[in-house]
C-alpha positions as CSV (number, residue, x, y, z in Angstrom):
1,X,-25.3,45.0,-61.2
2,X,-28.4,43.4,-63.5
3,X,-28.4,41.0,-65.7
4,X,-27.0,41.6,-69.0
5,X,-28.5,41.5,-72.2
6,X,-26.3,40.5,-75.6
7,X,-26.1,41.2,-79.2
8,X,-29.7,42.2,-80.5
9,X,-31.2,41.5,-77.5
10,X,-33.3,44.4,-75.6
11,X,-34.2,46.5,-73.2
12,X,-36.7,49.5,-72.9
13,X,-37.5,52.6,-72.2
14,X,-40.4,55.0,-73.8
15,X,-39.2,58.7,-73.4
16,X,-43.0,59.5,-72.7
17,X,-43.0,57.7,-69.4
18,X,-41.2,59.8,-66.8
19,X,-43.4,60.4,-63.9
20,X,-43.0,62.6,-61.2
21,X,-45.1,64.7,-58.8
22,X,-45.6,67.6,-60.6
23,X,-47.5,68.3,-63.0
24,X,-45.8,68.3,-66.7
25,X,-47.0,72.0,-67.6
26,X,-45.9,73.4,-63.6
27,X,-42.3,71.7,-63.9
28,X,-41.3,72.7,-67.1
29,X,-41.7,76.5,-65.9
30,X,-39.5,75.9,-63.3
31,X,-36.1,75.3,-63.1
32,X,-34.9,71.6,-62.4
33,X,-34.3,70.8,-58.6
34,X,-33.0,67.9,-56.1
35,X,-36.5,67.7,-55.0
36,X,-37.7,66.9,-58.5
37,X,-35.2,64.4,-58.8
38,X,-35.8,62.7,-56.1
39,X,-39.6,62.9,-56.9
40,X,-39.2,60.8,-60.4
41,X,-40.3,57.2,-60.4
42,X,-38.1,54.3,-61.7
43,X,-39.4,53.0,-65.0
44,X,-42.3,49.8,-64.9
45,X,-40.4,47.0,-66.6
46,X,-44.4,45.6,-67.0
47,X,-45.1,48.7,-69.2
48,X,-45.5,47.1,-73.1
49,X,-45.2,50.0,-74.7
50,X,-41.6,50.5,-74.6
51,X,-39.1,50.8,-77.9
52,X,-36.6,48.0,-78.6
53,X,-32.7,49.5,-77.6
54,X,-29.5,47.9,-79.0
55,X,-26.3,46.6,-77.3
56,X,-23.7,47.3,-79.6
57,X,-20.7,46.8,-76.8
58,X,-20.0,45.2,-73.4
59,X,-20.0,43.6,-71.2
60,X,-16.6,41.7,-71.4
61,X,-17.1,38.3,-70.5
62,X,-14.1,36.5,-67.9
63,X,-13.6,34.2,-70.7
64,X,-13.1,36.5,-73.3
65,X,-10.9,39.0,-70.9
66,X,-8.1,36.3,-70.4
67,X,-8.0,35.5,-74.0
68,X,-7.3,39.4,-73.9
69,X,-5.0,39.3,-71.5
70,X,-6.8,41.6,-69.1
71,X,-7.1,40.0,-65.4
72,X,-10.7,41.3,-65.0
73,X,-14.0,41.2,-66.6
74,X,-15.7,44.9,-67.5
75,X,-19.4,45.5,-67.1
76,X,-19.9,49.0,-69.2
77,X,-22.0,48.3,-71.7
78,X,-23.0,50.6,-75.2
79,X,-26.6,51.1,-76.6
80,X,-28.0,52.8,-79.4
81,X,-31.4,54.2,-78.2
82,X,-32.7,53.9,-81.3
83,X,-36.1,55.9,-80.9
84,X,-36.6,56.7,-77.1
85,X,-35.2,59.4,-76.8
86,X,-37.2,61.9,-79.5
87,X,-35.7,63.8,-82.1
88,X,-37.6,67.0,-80.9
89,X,-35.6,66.4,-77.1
90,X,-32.7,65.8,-79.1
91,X,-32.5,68.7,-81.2
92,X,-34.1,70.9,-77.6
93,X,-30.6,69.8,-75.9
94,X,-28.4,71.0,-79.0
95,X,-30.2,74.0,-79.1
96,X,-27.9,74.8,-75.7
97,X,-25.1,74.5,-77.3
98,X,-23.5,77.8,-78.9
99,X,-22.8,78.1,-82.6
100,X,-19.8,79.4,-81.6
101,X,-18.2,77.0,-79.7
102,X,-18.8,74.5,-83.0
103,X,-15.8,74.4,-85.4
104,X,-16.9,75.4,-89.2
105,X,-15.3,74.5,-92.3
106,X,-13.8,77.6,-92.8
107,X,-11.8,77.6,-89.5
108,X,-8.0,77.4,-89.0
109,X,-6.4,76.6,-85.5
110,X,-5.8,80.3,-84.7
111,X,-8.8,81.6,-86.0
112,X,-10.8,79.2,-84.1
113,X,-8.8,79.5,-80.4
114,X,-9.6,83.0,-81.2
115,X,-13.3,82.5,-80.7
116,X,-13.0,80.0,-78.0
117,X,-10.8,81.9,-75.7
118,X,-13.4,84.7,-75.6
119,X,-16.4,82.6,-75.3
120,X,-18.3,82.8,-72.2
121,X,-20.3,79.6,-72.7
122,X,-17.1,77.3,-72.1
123,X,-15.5,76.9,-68.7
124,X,-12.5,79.3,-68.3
125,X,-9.8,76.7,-67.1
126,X,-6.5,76.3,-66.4
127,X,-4.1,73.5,-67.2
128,X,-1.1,72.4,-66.8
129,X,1.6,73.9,-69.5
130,X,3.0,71.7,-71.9
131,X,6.6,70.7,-70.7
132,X,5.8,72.7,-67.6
133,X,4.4,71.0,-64.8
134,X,4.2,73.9,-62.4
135,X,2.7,76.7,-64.9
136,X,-0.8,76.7,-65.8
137,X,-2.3,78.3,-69.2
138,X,-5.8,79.3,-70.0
139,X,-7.2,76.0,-71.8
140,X,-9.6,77.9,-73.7
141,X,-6.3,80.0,-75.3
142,X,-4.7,77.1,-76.9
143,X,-5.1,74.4,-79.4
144,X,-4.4,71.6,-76.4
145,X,-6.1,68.4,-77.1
146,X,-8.2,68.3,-74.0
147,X,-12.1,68.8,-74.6
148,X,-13.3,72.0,-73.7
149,X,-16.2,71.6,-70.7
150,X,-19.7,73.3,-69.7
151,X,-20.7,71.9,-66.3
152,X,-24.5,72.0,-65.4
153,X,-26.4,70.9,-62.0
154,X,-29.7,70.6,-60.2
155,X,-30.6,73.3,-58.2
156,X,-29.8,72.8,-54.1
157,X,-30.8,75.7,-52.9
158,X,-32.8,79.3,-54.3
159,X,-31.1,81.9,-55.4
160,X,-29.6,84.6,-52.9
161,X,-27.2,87.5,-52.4
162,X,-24.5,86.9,-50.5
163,X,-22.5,89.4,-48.2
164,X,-20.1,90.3,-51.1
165,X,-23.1,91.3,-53.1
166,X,-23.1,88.4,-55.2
167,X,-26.3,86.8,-56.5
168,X,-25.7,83.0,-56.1
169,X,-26.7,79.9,-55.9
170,X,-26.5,76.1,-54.4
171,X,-25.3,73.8,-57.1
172,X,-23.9,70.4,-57.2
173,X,-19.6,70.7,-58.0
174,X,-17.6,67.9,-59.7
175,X,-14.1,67.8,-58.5
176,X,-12.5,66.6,-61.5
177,X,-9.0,65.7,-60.8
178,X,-6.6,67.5,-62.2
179,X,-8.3,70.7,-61.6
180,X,-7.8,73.6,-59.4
181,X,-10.6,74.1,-57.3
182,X,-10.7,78.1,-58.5
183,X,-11.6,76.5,-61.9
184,X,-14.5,74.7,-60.7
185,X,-17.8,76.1,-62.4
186,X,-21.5,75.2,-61.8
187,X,-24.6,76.7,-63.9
188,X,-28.3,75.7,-63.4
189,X,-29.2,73.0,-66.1
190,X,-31.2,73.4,-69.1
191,X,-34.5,71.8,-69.1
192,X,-33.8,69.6,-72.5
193,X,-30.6,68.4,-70.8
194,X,-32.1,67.1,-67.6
195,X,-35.5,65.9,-69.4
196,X,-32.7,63.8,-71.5
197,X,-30.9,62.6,-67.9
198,X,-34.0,61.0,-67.3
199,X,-34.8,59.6,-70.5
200,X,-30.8,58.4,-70.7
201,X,-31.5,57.2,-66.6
202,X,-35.0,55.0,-67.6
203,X,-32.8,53.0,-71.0
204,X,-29.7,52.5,-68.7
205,X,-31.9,51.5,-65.3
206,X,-31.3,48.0,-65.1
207,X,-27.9,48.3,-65.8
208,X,-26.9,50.4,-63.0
209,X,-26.0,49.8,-59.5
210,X,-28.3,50.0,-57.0
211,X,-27.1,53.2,-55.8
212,X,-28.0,54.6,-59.2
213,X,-31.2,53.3,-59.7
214,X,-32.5,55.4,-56.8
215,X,-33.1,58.8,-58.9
216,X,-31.9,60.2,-62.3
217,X,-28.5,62.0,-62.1
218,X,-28.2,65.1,-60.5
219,X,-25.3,66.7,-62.7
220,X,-23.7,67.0,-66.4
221,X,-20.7,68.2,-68.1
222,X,-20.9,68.6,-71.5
223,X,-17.1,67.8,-72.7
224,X,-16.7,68.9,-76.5
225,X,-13.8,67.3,-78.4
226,X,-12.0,68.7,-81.5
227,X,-10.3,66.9,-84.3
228,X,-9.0,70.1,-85.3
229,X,-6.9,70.2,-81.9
230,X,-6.4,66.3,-82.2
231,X,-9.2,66.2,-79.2
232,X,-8.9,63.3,-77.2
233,X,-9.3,62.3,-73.7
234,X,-6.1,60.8,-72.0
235,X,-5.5,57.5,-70.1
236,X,-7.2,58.2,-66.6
237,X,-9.5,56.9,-63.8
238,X,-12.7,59.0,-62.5
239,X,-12.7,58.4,-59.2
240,X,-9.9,56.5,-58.1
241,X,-6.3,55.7,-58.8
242,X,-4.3,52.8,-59.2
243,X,-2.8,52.0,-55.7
244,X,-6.5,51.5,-54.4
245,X,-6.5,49.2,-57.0
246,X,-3.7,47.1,-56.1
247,X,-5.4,47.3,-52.7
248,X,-8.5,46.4,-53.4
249,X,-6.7,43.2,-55.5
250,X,-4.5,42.6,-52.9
251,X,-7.6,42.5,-50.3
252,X,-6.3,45.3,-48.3
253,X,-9.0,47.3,-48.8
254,X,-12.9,46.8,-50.0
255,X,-14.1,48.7,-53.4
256,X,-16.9,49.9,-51.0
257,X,-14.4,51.4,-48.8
258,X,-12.7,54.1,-51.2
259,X,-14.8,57.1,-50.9
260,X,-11.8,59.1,-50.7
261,X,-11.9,60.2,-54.1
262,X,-8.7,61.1,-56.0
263,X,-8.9,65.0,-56.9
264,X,-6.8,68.0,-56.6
265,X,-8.5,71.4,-55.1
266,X,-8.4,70.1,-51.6
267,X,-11.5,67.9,-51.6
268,X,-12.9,64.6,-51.8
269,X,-14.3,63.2,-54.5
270,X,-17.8,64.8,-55.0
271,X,-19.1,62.1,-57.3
272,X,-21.4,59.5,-55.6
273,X,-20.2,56.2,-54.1
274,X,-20.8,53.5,-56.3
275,X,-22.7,55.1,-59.2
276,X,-22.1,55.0,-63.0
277,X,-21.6,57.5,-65.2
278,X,-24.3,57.5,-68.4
279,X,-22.7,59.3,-71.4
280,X,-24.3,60.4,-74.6
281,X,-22.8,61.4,-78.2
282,X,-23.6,64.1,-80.5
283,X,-21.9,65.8,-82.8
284,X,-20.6,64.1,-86.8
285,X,-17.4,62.1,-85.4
286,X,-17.1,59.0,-83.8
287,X,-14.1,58.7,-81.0
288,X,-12.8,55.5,-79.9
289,X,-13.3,54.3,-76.3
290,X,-10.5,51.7,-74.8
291,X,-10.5,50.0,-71.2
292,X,-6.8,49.5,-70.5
293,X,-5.4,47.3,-68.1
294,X,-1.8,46.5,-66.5
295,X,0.3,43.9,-68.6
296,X,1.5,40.6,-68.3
297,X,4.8,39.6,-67.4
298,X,7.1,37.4,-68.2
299,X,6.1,34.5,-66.1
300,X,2.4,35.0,-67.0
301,X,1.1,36.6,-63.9
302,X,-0.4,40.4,-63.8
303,X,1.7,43.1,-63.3
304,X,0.3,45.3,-60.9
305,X,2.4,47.8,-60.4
306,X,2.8,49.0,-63.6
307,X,1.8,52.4,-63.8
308,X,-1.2,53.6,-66.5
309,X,1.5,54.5,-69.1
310,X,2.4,50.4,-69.1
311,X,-1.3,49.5,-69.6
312,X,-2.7,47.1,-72.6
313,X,-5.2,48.1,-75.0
314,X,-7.0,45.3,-76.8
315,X,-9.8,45.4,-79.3
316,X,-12.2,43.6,-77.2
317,X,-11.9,46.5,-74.8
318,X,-12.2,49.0,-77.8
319,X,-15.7,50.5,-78.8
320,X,-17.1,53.2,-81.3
321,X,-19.0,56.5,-79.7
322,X,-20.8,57.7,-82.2
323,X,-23.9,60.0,-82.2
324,X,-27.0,58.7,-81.0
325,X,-24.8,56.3,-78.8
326,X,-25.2,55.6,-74.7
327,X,-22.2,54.5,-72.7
328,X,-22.9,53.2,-69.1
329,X,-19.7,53.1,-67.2
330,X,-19.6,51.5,-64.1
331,X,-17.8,52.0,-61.2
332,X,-15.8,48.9,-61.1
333,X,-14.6,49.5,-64.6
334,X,-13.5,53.2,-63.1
335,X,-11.3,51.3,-60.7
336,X,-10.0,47.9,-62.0
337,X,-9.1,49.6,-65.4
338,X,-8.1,52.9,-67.2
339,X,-10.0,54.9,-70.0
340,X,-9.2,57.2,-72.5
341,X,-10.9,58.3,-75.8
342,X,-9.6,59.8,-79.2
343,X,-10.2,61.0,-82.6
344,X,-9.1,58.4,-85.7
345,X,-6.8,59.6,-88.1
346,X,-9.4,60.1,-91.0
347,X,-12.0,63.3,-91.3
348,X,-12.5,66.9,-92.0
349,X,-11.0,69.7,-89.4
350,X,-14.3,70.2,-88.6
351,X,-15.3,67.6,-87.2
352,X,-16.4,67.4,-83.4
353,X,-17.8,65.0,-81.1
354,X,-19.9,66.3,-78.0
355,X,-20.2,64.3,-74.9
356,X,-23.3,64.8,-72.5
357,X,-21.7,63.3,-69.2
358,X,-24.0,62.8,-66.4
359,X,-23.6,61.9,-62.8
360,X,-25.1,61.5,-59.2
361,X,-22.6,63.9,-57.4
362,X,-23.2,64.5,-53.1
363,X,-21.0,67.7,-52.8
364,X,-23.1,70.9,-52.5
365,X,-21.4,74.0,-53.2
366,X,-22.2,78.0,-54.1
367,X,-21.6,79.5,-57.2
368,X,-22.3,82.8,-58.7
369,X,-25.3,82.9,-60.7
370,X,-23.1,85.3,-63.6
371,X,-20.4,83.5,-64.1
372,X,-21.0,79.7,-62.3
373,X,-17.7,80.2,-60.9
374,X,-17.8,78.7,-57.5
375,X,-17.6,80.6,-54.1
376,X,-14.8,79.2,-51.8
377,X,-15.5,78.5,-48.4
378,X,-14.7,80.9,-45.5
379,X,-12.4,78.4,-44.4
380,X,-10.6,78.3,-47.4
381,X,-9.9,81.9,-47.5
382,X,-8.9,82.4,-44.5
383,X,-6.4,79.3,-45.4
384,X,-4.8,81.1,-48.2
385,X,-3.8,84.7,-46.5
């Protein structure tokens, strides 16, 4: 990682400075690709004419993480972009975003699972029943708290038809855990969102690892959060899960050496080694973001095999996502501690947060152009007869 900066101290970033190859009238006819990812330049930190950005969280210095408690420091940091990234993109990305899927004064909780569970905008997924671990529900036909998603990727590969008849198409697949690889869903992103990955990837450079200052992400989900369903995201890790982090503490293992991944759907995790995760607000609510970590015991020392449900909150691991806001989340935070995000108590029904989440994923995977449900392999057909 870079060097931090603190407080009201800055970094920048000038939306009208990404470069790449192509020429700005030819690319935005065309639809964003891995190529033209992997064309872009990193930003000049020479360039002058770049806008001030503000830290308004992070990182958590060792000092103040004992007097938290917490046996690690965090590097995530927050900023407020303040003006690079336009209005204009800003209102371009939100544009892709159906009325319908927005919540409206007017709505009640049945009225308005009515209009999500027929929207075909939103992921069609399936989750685990409440009070029933083996039974799985249509997400989109409840009021569950868990934010309804919209995957989007780079294009891989051009468009084709495949034996079945199918017209599909090479994408880039996060295998969230948690999620039955029949769920997973890919569609080609919008312009406006990747034009704001890059403009997101140019503010956030010097904080990233090395592995993610090497192009702008290549994928985003778009998780939208509901007060009216008392949205929230539960206590989780990304990408990995707590015994490699009692390994990795206990120095039976490196952090370089989990590339394992942690998901269901018979796969390894498709998200990059070692990158971050760069997520933007919209939408009128704030949520609150926590770190957790595993408690103290009686004698003083860390408790490490406490599971997540055991883990300590604490203020200085608390921030605000509001709209306009950029979280970088680092890798290491993904491992040495949990997250989870929620709604507070106060505000109208209405009100919604959106969460542009974007990430440098490596597994390739076809889905059909129609519906961006993914294609399984041969293999894993034949598996299941």
């Amino acid at each position: 990682m870079h060097g931090f900066l603190r407080g009201q101290d800055v970094l920048s970033c000038s939306a009208d400075t990404t470069r790449t190859t192509r020429s700005t009238s030819s690319r935005n006819r065309m639809p964003p690709t891995i190529e033209e990812v992997r064309s872009i330049l990193p930003p000049d930190w020479h360039d002058h004419n770049i806008t001030v950005e503000e830290v308004l969280w992070g990182p958590i210095s060792p000092a103040d993480a004992r007097a938290a408690g917490a046996p690690f420091a965090s590097s995530s940091i927050l900023l407020r972009p303040c003006s690079s990234v336009a209005p204009d993109l800003r209102a371009r990305v939100l544009a892709e975003v159906p009325l319908d899927v927005i919540p409206s004064g007017d709505d009640t909780v049945a009225s308005f699972v009515a209009r999500l569970s027929s929207s075909s905008f939103l992921e069609d997924s399936h989750v685990q029943k409440s009070g029933c671990l083996k039974k799985r529900v249509r997400l989109n036909a409840t009021s569950y708290a868990q934010p309804r998603r919209r995957s989007w990727s780079v294009q891989v590969g051009e468009q084709y038809t495949d034996d079945d008849g199918d017209v599909v198409s090479t994408l880039m697949s996060y295998t969230a855990f948690g999620r039955v690889a029949e769920d997973w869903e890919a569609h080609l992103m919008p312009r406006p969102v990747f034009d704001l990955g890059i403009v997101l990837w140019r503010i956030a450079f010097r904080f990233l690892t090395t592995e993610s200052q090497v192009h702008p992400p290549t994928a985003c989900q778009l998780l939208l959060y509901y007060r009216i369903f008392g949205g929230r995201m539960g206590r989780h890790r990304d990408n990995y899960n707590t015994q490699q982090m009692r390994d990795v503490v206990g120095g039976k293992r490196s952090r370089a050496s989990l590339v394992e991944g942690t998901p269901m759907g018979r796969e390894a995790n498709s998200q990059s080694p070692n990158t971050c995760v760069l997520i933007w607000t919209e939408g009128d609510a704030d949520m609150t973001f926590s770190l957790s970590f595993p408690p103290t015991t009686a004698w003083g020392s860390t408790n490490f095999e406490a599971g997540r449900d055991k883990y300590v909150t604490h203020p200085v691991f608390s921030t605000r996502l509001g709209a306009g806001t950029l979280l970088v989340f680092t890798p290491e935070d993904d491992l040495f501690f949990c997250h989870e995000a929620y709604f507070s108590k106060e505000g109208q029904s209405q009100d919604h947060r959106l969460a542009f989440v974007f990430r440098w994923l490596s597994a390739e995977r076809t889905f059909r152009v129609d519906t961006g449900k993914m294609k399984p392999k041969r293999s894993e057909v034949l598996g299941h007869k």
